[in-house]
TIRO-738692 format. One line per 4 residues: their letters; for each residue x, y, z of C-alpha. Coordinates in Angstrom, 2 decimals, always signed. Layout:
N
a = X Y Z; ...;
# end
This chain:
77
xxxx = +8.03 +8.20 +2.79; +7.98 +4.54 +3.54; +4.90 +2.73 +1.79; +4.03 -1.05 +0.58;
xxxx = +1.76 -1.73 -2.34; -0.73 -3.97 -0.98; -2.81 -6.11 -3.55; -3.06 -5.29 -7.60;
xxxx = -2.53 -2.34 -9.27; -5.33 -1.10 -11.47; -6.10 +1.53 -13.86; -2.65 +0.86 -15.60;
xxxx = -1.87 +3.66 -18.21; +1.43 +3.98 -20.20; +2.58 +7.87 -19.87; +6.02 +7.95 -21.88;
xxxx = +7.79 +5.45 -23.51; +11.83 +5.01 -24.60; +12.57 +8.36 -25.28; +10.47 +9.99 -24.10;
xxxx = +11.77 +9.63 -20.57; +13.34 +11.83 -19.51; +15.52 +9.41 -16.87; +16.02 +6.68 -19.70;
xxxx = +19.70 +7.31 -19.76; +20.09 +6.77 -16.22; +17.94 +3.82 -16.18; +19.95 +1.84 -18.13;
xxxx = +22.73 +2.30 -16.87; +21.75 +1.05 -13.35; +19.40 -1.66 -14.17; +20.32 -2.38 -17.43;
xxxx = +18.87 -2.16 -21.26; +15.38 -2.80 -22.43; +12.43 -1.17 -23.76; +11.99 +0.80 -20.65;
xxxx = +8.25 +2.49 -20.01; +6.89 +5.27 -17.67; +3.84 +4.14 -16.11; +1.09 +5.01 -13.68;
xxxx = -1.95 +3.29 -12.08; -4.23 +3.25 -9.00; -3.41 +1.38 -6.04; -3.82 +0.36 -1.81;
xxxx = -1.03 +1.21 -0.16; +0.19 +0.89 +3.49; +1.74 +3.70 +4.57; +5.33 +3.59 +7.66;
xxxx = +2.31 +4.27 +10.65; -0.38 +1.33 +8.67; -2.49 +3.45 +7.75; -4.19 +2.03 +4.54;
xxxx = -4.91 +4.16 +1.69; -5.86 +4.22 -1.95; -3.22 +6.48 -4.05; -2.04 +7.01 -7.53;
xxxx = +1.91 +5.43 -8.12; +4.09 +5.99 -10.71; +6.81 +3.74 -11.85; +9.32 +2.49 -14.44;
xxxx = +9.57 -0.92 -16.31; +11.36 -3.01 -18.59; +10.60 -5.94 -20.49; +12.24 -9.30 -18.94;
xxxx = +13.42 -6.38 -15.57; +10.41 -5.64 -14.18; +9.20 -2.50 -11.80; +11.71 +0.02 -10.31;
xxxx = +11.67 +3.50 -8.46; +7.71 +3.09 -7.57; +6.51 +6.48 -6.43; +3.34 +7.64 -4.38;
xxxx = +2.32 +10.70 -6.67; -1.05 +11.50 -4.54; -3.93 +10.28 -2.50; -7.48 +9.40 -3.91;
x = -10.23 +9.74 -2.06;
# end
């Protein structure tokens, strides 16, 4: 599914860290070493049609590499 983050993401939370990821192997070796974190918060998102939505993402960082693999985990109301 085809969405844009639109605006800041709030509500940041850590939820695993080095690891404690299960992917962190992976993650390295495509975008590199670092201290890589698992993390979620709440943001607006516009979806492939427009539509514009609130919905909780998930995503992966590392310090100096910034955010990969962003994922739409559900829909707040």
């Amino acid at each position: 599914m085809y969405f844009e983050i639109v605006g800041d993401v709030v509500r940041v939370s850590e939820i695993a860290r080095g690891r404690g990821i299960r992917e962190v192997r992976r993650l390295r070796r495509l975008y590199g070493g670092g201290r890589w974190r698992k993390m979620k918060g709440v943001a607006t998102v516009r979806l492939g049609d427009g539509t514009m939505l609130r919905a909780e993402v998930h995503w992966y960082e590392a310090h100096g590499l910034g955010r990969f693999e962003v994922k739409l985990k559900r829909f707040l109301g």
